[in-house]
N, C-alpha and C positions, 0 to 999 in steps of 0.2 A: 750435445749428445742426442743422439735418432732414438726415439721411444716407439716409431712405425716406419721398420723399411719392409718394401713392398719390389718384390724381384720377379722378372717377368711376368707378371699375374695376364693370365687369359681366361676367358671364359667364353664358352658357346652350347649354344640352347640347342637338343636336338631337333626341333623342327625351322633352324632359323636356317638361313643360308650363308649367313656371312656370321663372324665372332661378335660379339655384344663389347666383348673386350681382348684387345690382342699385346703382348709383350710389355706390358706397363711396368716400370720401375719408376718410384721414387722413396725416399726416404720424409720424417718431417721430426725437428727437432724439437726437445721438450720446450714449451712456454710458446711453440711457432701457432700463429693463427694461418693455416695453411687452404686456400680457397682451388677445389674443383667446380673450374665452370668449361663450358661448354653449348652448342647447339642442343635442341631436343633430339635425345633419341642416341646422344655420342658415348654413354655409357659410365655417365659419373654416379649416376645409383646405382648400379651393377658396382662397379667397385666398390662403392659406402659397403652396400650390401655385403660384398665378400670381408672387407674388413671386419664387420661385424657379425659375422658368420651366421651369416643368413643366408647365405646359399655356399655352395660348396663350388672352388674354381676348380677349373679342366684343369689347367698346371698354375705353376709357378709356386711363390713361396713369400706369406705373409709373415710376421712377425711385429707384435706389441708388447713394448717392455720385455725384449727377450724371447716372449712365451707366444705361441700360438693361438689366434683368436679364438678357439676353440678350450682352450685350455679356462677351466672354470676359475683358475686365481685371476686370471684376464679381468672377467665379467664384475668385480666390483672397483673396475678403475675407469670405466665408462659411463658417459651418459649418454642419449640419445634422443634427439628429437624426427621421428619422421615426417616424412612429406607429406602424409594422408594420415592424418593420428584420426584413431577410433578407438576411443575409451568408453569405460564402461558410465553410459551415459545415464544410470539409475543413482549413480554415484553423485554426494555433490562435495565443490571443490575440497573442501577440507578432510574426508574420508578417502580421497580418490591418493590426495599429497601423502594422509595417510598408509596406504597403501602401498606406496611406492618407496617410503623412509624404513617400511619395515622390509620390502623386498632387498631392500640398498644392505640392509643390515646394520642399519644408524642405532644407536644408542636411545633404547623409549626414554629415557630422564633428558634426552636435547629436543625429543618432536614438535613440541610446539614452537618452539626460539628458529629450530631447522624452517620448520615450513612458514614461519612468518618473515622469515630473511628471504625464502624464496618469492613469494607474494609479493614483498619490498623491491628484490632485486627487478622482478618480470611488470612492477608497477601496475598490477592489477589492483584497484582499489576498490572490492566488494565485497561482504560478509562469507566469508567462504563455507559457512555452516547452515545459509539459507539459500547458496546458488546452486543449483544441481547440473552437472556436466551438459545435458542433452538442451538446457536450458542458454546458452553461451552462445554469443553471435562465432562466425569463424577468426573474429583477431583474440576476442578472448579465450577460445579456444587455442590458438595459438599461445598465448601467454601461460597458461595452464598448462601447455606442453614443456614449453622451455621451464617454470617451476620444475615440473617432474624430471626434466635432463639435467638440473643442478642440484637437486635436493639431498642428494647422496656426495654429496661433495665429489664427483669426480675428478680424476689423474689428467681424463681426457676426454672433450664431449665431442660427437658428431651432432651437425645441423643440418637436414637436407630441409633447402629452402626454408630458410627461418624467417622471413619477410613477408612469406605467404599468408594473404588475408591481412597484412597487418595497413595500418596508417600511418601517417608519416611518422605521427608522436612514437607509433610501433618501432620504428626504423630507427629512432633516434637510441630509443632504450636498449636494442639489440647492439648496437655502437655501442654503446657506456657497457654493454656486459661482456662483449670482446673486448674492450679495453683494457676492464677490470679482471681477464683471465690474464693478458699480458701482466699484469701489475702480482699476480697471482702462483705465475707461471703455472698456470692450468694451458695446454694443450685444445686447441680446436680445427675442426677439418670441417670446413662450409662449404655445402655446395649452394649456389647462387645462381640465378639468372639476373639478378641488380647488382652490375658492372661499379655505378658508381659508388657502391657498399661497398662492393668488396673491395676497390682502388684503395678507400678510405680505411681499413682496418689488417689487412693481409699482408703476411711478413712476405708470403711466395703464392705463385700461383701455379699449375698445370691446367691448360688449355689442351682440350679432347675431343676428338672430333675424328667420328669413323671406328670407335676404340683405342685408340693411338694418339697419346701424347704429342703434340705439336709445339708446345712451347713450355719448358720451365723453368722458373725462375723468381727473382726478386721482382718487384713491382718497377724498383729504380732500373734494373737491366732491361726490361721488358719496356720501358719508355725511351731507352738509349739506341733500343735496335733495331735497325731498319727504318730511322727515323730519315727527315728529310729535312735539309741544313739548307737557308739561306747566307751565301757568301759575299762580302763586298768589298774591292780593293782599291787602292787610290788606282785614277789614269796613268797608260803606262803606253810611252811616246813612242818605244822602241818596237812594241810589240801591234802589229795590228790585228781586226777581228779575227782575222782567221788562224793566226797564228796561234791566237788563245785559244780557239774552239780545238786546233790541234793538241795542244800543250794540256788543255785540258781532257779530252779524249785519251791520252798517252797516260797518265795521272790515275783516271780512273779506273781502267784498264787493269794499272798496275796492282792498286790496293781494292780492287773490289768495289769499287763507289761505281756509280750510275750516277749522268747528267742528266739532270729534268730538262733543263732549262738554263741558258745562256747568253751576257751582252758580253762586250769589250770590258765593262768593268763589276759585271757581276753574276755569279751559278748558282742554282739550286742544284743539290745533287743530294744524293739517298746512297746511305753507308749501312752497313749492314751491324755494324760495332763504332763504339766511340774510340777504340785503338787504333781500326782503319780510316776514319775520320781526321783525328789527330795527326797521324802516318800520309794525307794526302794536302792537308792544311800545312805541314812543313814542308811539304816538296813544293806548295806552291810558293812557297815567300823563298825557298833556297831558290825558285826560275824566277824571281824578282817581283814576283805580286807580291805587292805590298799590302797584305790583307788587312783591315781595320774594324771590321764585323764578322761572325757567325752568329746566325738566328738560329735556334734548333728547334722544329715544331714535334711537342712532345705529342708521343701515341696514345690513345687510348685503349682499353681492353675490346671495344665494339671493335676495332682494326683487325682482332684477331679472325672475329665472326664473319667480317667482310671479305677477309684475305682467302677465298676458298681455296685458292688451290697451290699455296706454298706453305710451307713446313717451314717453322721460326729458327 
């Protein structure tokens, strides 16, 4: 079940020249770790932003849990960690968590257990009643933010760049706490620039670039397509090179594959789907290649960033 669909959402700034964000849909189901990434500048914190109605879109039409981001029963099923947090840095940690568990509207007889589980989860291990905010390098800083985007137990958290400042031990504990939302079914929406984070935790991703969706999907689809298949068949007496470079030509053609590369008993070719794959792999053994290998060299998300000028 979608707890945020998101229907043609645009948005454009009056002194820009072009939309910050153009005709975006997508939907993200409850318990999904859903990853917006993209180039700098393609408009995945303008959407963060509109989802959390912090700015107002030109058109389209949001919806969380039914209701309007805007709508104030909305605002306590969220967390939020920004990508430049600036807290009130007179503050030291344990007042500031404070602060935040009574914003949430948490129950004062759980605050201390609340904000020591949070501490726990974001594995900051320092006195939180003698650190004062302005005092925090930026991973702990970091860490205190994520605290304050769980502390309220929300429905659904947004992360823009949660890795940001952090060290690797950072990266690993951000893993274990997506993980433990999966296990939770708490909802999260990450935007990311570390690829190999996000392969490693995200149910689906949307790749953005220009304002405009270019690819979405599951991680496993998103590795299946437009990949590039090494093929290999036993020798085959009747047929010589050229007649395969035909045969195979004719093949491709048909179902959409693209030949890299070709001998008499072996192709590289690039499928756009593992159905047209599939669907070109039987036509060859029904014209008597007797195939006994596919290699398939899976994609990574940097392929997307590379790929400038085709739509997935």
């Amino acid at each position: 079940m979608s707890i945020i669909t998101v229907d043609n959402l645009s948005k454009h700034f009056r002194r820009a020249k072009i939309k910050a964000v153009q005709d975006v849909s997508f939907c993200v189901e409850t318990g999904e770790i859903f990853g917006l990434i993209g180039p700098n500048g393609a408009g995945k914190t303008t959407i963060m932003a509109c989802l959390l109605a912090l700015i107002k879109p030109s058109s389209g039409q949001i919806k969380i849990d039914g209701k309007s981001p805007y709508d104030f029963d909305v605002k306590p099923l969220i967390g939020f960690l920004p990508e430049r947090p600036c807290y009130n840095r007179w503050m030291n940690i344990h007042q500031f968590l404070t602060y935040h568990h009574m914003l949430a509207g948490m129950p004062a007889k759980d605050r201390e257990k609340d904000i020591k589980e949070a501490l726990e989860a974001v594995e900051l291990e320092v006195d939180p009643k003698k650190r004062r905010v302005k005092e925090l390098s930026r991973g702990m800083l970091q860490r205190v933010g994520l605290a304050q985007a769980i502390i309220g137990k929300p429905k659904i958290v947004f992360l823009d760049e949660p890795t940001s400042g952090m060290d690797p031990l950072g990266f690993i504990m951000i893993r274990k706490m997506l993980l433990r939302f999966k296990e939770q079914g708490t909802t999260a929406i990450v935007n990311s620039h570390h690829l190999l984070e996000v392969e490693k935790v995200c149910d689906r991703i949307a790749f953005i670039r220009g304002g405009k969706i270019e690819h979405l999907g599951s991680m496993d689809s998103f590795a299946l397509q437009g990949q590039d298949v090494s093929l290999s068949w036993l020798p085959l007496a009747s047929k010589n090179s050229d007649e395969i470079d035909v045969l195979l030509g004719e093949l491709a053609l048909k179902h959409d594959c693209k030949i890299i590369e070709s001998t008499q008993e072996s192709a590289k070719v690039s499928s756009p789907d593992k159905e047209h794959l599939a669907q070109f792999i039987q036509e060859l053994i029904a014209n008597n290649l007797m195939v006994y290998e596919a290699k398939s060299e899976r994609r990574e998300l940097v392929d997307l960033f590379l790929n400038k000028g085709e739509n997935q």
